[in-house]
Phi, psi and omega in degrees: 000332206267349143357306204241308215259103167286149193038197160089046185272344173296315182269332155338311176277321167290357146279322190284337150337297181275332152326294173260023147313325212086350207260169180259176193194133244199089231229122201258139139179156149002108182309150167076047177254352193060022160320287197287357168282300168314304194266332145332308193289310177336317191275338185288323165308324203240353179084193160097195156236136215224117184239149146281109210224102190272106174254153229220142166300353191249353191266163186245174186309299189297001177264000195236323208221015147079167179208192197276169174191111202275155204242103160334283187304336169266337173089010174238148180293140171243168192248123181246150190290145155268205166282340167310340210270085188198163195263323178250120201245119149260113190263097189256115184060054188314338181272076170225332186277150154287197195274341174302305225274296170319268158001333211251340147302005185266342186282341201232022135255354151322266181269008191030068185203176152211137189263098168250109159117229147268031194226103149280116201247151172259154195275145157337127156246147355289181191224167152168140175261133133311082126017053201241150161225150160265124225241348185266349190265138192217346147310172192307097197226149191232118180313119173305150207255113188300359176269265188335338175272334220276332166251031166283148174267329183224154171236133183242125173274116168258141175246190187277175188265178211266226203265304202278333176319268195303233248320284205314319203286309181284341146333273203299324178289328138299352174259227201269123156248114198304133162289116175335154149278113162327098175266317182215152185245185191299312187314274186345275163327315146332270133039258177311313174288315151312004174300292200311321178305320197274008214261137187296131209219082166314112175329333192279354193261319157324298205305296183328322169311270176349320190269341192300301196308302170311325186280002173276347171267345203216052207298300119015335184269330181250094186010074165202055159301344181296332215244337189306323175270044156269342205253091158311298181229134186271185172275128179274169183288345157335298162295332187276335160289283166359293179308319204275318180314287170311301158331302153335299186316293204275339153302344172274311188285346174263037175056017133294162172242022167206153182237146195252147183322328192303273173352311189247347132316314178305325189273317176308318176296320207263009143315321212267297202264041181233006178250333180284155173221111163277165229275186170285324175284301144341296202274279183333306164272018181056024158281135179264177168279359165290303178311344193248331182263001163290345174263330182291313182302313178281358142280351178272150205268171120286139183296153183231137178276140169296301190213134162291152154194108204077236170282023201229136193231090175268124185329162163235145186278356147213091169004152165247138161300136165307000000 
């Protein structure tokens, strides 16, 4: 991928995060940043079938998970599949749909299923939605429906590359740009993701997940009352699977078979901050939840592994401040 994708090491590894996660991934920023570039190589890396679904204020539920269509010629209805039924689905510039639309991605990123009719079909494994929005446009564009981000595993901020990027990135892109290579196909990735299931997560490290996802409800319990009337609503238990899940992952992409607090610190923004749904106050004063979670995080301690032992790595159950 890095072949093709100049800079961006963040969102890369947080794609393949989410990749062997299982998980969806939400990838925001400013057009001609290569979001829709990045993830096109992702699929080209990984193999599989790989669809694309450019949204549009005019599409309905049934253009992205199909519907039913009666067939003349037999006198019966038959039910035809949309484009969700793919192992990698790119929804590009998914806030461009309205909330119907939108909405209609939630059973099958949810249940990896879709309900047409009385008839449920299941989607290809592996499955994962890609993501992309533009954050700066507000003609018609529809605020993702906080239960659609909700089943994001991650929301990722691309920002712009710095002066040495962009020269390589308009270099490579006026010249000759190497087509990704295919490295793995579905079994493999398959695979891989049970790799990830197995790599070992010391209880001191749950509980830290737990805990970073509560001070986002009760911001005042670890001294960050300043920040609590931003907070409308907190991180549901989701994130708190979502920080253990992930960790896993990305410890396996950094060659562990255990995962260390660092791992599920490096994750909390971009766990987190697609989950607060913040105040009228909030708003008023232009804090984003990145602004509400630079303070909430760094009071919480990170667990420090004690000891190695074999593949495992043990927690001591009360942390040292980083």
């Amino acid at each position: 991928m890095k072949k093709v994708i100049v800079g961006q090491d963040a969102l890369l590894e947080r794609m393949l995060v989410a990749l062997l996660a299982r998980g969806h991934i939400l990838v925001e920023g400013v057009p001609g940043l290569a979001k829709t570039m990045a993830i096109k190589t992702l699929a080209g890396a990984v193999g599989g079938e790989f669809r694309r679904i450019q949204f549009t204020p005019d599409l309905v539920p049934a253009d992205l998970t199909g519907t039913r269509m009666y067939d003349q010629q037999t006198s019966e209805f038959r039910t035809s599949l949309g484009p969700v039924f793919t192992n990698l689905l790119l929804a590009d510039e998914i806030n461009r749909a309205p909330a119907k639309v939108q909405s209609a991605l939630l059973e099958v990123m949810q249940e990896r299923q879709v309900t047409i009719g009385r008839e449920t079909y299941p989607v290809p494994d592996p499955f994962m939605v890609l993501a992309t929005q533009n954050p700066i446009e507000s003609e018609g564009v529809y605020a993702l429906p906080e239960a659609q981000q909700d089943r994001f595993m991650l929301k990722v901020l691309v920002d712009y590359p710095g002066p040495t990027e962009e020269f390589v990135i308009v270099e490579r892109v006026t010249g000759r740009l190497d087509a990704p290579q295919q490295v793995i196909d579905g079994p493999t990735l398959i695979e891989m993701q049970r790799q990830a299931d197995a790599v070992y997560v010391d209880p001191a490290l749950i509980e830290y997940a737990v805990n970073l996802v509560r001070a986002t409800r009760d911001p005042a319990s670890v001294g960050c009352a300043a920040v609590a009337p931003l907070i409308e609503v907190g991180a549901s238990p989701r994130a708190s699977i979502n920080l253990v899940l992930g960790a896993r992952a990305l410890a396996l992409v950094r060659g562990r078979e255990y995962a260390l607090g660092q791992d599920v610190r490096d994750l909390a923004f971009d766990v987190l901050r697609h989950r607060l749904v913040l105040s009228y106050e909030a708003l008023a004063d232009g804090s984003t939840a990145d602004d509400v979670l630079r303070q909430i995080v760094p009071a919480i301690p990170v667990p420090q592994a004690s000891v190695v032992e074999g593949n495992h790595a043990v927690h001591s159950r009360r942390p040292a401040h980083a």
